[in-house]
N, CA, C and O atoms as a printed pandas DataFrame, in Angstrom:
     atom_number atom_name residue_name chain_id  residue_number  x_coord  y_coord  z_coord
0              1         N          UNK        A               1   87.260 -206.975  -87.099
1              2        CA          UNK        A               1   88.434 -206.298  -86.585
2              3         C          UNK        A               1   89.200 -207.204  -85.627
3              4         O          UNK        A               1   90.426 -207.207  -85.511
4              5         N          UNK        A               2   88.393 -207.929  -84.992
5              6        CA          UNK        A               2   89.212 -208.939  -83.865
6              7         C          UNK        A               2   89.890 -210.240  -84.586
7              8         O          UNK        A               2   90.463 -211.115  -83.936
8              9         N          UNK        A               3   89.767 -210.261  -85.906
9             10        CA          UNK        A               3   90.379 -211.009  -86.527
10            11         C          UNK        A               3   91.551 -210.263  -87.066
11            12         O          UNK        A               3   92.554 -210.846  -87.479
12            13         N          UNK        A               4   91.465 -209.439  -87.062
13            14        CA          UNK        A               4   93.080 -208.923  -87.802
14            15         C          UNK        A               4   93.551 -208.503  -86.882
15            16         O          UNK        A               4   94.753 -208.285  -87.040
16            17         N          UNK        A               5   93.045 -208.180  -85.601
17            18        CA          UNK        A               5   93.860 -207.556  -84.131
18            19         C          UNK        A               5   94.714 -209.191  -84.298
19            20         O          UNK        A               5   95.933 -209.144  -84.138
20            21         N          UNK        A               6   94.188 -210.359  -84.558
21            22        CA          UNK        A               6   94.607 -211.235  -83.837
22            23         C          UNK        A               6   96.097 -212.228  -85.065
23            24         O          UNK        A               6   97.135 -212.855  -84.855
24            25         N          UNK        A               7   95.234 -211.775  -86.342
25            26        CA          UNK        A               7   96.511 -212.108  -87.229
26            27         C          UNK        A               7   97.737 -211.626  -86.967
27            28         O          UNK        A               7   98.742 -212.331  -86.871
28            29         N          UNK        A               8   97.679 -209.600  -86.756
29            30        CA          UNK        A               8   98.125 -208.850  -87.451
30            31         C          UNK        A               8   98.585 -208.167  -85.961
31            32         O          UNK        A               8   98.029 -207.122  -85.620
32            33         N          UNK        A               9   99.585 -208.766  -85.107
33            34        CA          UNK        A               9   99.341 -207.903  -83.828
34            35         C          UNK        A               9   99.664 -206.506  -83.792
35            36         O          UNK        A               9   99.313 -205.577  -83.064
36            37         N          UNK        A              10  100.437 -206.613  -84.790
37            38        CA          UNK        A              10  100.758 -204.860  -85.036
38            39         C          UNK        A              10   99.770 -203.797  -85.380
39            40         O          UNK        A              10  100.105 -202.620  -85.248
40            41         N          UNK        A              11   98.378 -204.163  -85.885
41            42        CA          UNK        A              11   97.383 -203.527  -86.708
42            43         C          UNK        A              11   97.071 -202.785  -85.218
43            44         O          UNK        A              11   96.861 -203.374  -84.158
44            45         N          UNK        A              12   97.097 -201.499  -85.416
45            46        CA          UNK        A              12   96.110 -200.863  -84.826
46            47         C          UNK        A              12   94.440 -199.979  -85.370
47            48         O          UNK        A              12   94.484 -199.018  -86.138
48            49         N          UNK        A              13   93.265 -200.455  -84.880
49            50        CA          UNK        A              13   91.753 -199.812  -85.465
50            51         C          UNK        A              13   91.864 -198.384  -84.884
51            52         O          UNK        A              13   92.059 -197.981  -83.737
52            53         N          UNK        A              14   91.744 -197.984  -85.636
53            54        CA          UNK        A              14   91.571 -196.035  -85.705
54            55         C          UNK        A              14   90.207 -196.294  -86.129
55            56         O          UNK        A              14   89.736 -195.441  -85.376
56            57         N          UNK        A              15   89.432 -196.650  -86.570
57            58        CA          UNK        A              15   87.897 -196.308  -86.627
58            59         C          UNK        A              15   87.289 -197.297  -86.974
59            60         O          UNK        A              15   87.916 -198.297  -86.625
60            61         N          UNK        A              16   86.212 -197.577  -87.583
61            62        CA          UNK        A              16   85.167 -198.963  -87.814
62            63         C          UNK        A              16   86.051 -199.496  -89.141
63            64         O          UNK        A              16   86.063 -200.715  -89.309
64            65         N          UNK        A              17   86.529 -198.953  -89.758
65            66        CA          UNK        A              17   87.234 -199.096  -91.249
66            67         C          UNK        A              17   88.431 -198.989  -91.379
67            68         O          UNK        A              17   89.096 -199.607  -92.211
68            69         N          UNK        A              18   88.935 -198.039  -90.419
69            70        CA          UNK        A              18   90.501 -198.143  -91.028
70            71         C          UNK        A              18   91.144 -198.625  -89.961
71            72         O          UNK        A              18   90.779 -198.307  -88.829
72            73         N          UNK        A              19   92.364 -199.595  -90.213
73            74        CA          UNK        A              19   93.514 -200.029  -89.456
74            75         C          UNK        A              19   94.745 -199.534  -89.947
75            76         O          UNK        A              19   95.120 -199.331  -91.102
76            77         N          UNK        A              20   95.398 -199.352  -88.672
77            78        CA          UNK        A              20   96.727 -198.864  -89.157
78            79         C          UNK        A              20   97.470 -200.131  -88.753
79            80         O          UNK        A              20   97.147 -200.764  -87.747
80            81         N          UNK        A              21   98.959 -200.666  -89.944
81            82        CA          UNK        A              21  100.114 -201.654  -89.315
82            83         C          UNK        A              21  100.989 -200.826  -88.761
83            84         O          UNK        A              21  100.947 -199.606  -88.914
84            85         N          UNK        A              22  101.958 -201.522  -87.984
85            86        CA          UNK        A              22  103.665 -201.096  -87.810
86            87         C          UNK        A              22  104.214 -201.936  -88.964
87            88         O          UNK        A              22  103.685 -203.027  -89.171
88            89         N          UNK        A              23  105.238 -201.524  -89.743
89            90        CA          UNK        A              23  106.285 -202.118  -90.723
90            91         C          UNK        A              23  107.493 -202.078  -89.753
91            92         O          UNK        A              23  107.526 -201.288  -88.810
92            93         N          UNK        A              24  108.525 -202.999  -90.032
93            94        CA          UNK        A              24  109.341 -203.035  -89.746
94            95         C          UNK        A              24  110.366 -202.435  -88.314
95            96         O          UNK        A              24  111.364 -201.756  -88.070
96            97         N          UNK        A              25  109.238 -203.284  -87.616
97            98        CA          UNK        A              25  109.675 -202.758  -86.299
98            99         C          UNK        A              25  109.323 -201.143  -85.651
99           100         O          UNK        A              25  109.936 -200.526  -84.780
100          101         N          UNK        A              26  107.666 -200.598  -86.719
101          102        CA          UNK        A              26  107.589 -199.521  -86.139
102          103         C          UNK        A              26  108.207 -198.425  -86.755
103          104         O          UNK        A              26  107.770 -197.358  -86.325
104          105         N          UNK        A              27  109.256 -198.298  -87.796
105          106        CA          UNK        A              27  110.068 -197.937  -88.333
106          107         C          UNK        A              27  108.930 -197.084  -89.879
107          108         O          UNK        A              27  108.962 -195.984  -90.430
108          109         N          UNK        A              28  108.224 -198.112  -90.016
109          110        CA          UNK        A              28  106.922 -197.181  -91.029
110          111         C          UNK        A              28  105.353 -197.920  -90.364
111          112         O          UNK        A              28  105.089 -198.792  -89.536
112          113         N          UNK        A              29  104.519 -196.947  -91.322
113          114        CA          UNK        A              29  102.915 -197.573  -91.210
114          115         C          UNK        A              29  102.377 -197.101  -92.426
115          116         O          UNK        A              29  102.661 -196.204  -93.219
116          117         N          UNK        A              30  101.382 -198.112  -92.315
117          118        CA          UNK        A              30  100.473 -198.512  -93.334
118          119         C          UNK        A              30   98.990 -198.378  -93.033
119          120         O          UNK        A              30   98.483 -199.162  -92.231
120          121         N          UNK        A              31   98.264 -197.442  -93.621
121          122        CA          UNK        A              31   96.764 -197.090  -92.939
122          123         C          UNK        A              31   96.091 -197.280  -94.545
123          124         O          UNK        A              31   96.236 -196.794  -95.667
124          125         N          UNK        A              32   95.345 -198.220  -93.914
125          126        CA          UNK        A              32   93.963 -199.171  -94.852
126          127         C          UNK        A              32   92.724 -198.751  -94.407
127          128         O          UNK        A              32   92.468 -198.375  -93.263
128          129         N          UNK        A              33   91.872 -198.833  -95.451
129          130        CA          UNK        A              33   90.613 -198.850  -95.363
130          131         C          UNK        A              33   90.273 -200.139  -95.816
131          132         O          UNK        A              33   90.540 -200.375  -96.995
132          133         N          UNK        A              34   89.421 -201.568  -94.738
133          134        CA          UNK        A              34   89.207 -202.199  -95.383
134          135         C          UNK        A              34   87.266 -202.370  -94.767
135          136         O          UNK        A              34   86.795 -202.158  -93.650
136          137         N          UNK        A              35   86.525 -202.865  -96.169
137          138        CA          UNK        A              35   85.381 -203.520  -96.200
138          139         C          UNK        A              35   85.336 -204.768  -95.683
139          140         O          UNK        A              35   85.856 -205.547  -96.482
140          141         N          UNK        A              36   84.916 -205.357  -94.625
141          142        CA          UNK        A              36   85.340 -206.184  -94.210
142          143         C          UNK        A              36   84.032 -207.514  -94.540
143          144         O          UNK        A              36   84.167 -208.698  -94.230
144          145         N          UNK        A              37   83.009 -207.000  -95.122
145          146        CA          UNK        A              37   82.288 -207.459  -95.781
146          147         C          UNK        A              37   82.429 -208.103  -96.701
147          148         O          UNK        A              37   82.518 -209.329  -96.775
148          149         N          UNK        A              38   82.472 -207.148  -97.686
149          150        CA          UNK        A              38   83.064 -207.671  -99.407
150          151         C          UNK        A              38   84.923 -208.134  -99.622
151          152         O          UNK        A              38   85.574 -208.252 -100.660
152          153         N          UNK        A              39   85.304 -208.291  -98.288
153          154        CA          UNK        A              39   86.772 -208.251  -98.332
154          155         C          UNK        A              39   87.826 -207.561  -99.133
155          156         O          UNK        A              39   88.727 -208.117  -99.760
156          157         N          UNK        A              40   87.612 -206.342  -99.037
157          158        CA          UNK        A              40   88.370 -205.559 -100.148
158          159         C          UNK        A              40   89.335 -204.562  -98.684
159          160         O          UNK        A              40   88.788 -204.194  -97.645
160          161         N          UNK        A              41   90.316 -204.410  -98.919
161          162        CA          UNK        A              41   91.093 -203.496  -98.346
162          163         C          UNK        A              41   92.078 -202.282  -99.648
163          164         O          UNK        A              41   92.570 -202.445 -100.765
164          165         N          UNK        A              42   91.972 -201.311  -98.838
165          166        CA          UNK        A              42   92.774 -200.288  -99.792
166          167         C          UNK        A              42   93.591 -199.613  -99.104
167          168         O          UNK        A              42   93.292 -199.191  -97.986
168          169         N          UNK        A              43   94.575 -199.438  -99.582
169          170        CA          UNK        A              43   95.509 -198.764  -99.279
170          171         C          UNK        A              43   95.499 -197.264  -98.957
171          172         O          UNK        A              43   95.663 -196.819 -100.093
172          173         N          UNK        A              44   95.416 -196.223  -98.180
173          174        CA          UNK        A              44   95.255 -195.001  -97.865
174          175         C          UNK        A              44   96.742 -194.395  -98.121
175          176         O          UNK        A              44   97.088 -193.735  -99.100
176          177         N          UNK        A              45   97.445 -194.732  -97.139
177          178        CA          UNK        A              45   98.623 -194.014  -97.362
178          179         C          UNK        A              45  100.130 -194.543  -96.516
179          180         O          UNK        A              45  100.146 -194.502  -95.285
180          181         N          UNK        A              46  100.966 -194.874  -97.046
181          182        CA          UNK        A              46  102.227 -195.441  -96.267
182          183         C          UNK        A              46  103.312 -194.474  -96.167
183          184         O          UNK        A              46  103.825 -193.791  -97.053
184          185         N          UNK        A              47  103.556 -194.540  -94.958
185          186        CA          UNK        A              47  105.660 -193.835  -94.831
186          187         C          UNK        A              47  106.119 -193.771  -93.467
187          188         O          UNK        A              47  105.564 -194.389  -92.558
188          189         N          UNK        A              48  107.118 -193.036  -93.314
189          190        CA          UNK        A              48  107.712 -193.285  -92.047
190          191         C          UNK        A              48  107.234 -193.409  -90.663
191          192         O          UNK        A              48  106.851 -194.569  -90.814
192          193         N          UNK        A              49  106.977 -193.186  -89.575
193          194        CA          UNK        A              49  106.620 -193.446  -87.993
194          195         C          UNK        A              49  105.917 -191.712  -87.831
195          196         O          UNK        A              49  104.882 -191.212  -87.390
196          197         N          UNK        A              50  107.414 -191.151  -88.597
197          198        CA          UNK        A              50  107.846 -189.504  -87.923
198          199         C          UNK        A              50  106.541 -188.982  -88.838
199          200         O          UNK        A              50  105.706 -188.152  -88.480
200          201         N          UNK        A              51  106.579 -189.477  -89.728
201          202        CA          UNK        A              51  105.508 -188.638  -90.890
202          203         C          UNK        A              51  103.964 -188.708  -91.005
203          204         O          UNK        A              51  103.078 -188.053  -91.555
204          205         N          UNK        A              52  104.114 -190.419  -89.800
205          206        CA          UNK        A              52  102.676 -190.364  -89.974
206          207         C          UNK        A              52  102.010 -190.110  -88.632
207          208         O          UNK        A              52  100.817 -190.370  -88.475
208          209         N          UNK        A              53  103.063 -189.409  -87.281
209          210        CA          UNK        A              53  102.762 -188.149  -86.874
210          211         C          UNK        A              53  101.830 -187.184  -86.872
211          212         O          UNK        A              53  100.960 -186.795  -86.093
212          213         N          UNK        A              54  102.382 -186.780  -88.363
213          214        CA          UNK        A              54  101.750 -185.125  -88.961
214          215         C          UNK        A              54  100.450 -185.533  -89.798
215          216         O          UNK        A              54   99.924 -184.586  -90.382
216          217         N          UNK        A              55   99.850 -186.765  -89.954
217          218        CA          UNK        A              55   98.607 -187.025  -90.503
218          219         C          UNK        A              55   97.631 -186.930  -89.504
219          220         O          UNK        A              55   97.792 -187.037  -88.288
220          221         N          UNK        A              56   96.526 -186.704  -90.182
221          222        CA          UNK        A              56   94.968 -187.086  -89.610
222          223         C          UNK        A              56   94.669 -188.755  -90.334
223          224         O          UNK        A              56   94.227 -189.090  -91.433
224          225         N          UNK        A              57   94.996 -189.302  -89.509
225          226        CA          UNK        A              57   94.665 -190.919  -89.814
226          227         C          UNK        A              57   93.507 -191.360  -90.489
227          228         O          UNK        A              57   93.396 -192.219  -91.364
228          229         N          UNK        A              58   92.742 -190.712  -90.003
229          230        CA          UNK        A              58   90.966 -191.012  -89.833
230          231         C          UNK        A              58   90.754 -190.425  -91.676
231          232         O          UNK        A              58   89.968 -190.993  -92.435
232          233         N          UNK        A              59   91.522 -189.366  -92.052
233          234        CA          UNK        A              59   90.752 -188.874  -93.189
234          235         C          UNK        A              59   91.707 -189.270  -94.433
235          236         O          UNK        A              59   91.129 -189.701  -95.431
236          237         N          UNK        A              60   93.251 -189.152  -94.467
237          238        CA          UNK        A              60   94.514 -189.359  -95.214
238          239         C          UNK        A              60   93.927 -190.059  -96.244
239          240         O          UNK        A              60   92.936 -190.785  -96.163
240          241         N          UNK        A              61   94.728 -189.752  -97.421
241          242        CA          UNK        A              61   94.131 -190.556  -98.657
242          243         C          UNK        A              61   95.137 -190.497  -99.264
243          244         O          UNK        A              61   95.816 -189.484  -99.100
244          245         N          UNK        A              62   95.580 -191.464 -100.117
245          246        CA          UNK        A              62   96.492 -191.583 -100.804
246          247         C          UNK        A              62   96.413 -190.709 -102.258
247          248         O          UNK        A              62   95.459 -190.742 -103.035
248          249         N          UNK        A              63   97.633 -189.934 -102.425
249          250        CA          UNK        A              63   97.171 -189.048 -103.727
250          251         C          UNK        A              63   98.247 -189.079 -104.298
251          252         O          UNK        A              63   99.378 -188.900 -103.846
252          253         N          UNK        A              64   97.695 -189.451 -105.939
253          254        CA          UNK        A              64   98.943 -189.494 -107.285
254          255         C          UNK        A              64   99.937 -188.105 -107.344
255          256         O          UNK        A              64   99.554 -186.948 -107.171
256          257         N          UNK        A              65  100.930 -188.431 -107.556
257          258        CA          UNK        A              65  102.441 -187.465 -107.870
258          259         C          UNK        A              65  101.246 -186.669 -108.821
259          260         O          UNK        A              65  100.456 -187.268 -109.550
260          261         N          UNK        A              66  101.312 -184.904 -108.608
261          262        CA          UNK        A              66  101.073 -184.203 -109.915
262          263         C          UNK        A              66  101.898 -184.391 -110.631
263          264         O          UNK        A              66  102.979 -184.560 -110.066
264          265         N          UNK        A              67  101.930 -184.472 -112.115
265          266        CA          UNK        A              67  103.008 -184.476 -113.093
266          267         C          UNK        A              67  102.890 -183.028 -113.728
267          268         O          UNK        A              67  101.827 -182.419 -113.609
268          269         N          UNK        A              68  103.969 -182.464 -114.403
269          270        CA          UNK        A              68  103.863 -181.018 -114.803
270          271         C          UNK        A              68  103.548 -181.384 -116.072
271          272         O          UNK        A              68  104.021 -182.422 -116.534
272          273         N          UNK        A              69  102.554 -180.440 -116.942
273          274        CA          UNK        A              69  102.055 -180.117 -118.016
274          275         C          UNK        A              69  103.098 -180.421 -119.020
275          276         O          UNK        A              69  104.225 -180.141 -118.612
276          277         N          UNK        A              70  103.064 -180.765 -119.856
277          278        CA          UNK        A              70  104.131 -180.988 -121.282
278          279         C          UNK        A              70  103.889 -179.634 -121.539
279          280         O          UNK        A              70  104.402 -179.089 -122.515
């Protein structure tokens, strides 16, 4: 984690696994889950400042558009 505090000054650690960025001046964020082991990071969930507000950081998961039934 003290390596991406130090790349990434914007990253903030919300827990042992996930970091959140600032985009663009704060303007959006980006909350990852990364393995810092096997070096894999994933993407949880991205959007505005205001929106990610109204999340629970710690649990948020990124979820596919339902599409309606043909």
């Amino acid at each position: 984690m003290a390596t991406v505090k130090r790349l990434y000054r914007s990253a903030s650690a919300v827990s042992a696994d996930r970091v959140a960025f600032n985009i663009k001046g704060n303007d959006y964020r980006l909350v990852t889950a990364m393995d810092f082991e096997k070096r894999i990071v994933w993407i949880k969930w991205i959007g505005t400042h205001s929106e990610y507000d109204r999340i629970d950081v710690k649990t948020v998961a990124y979820e596919r558009p339902k599409t309606d039934p043909e």
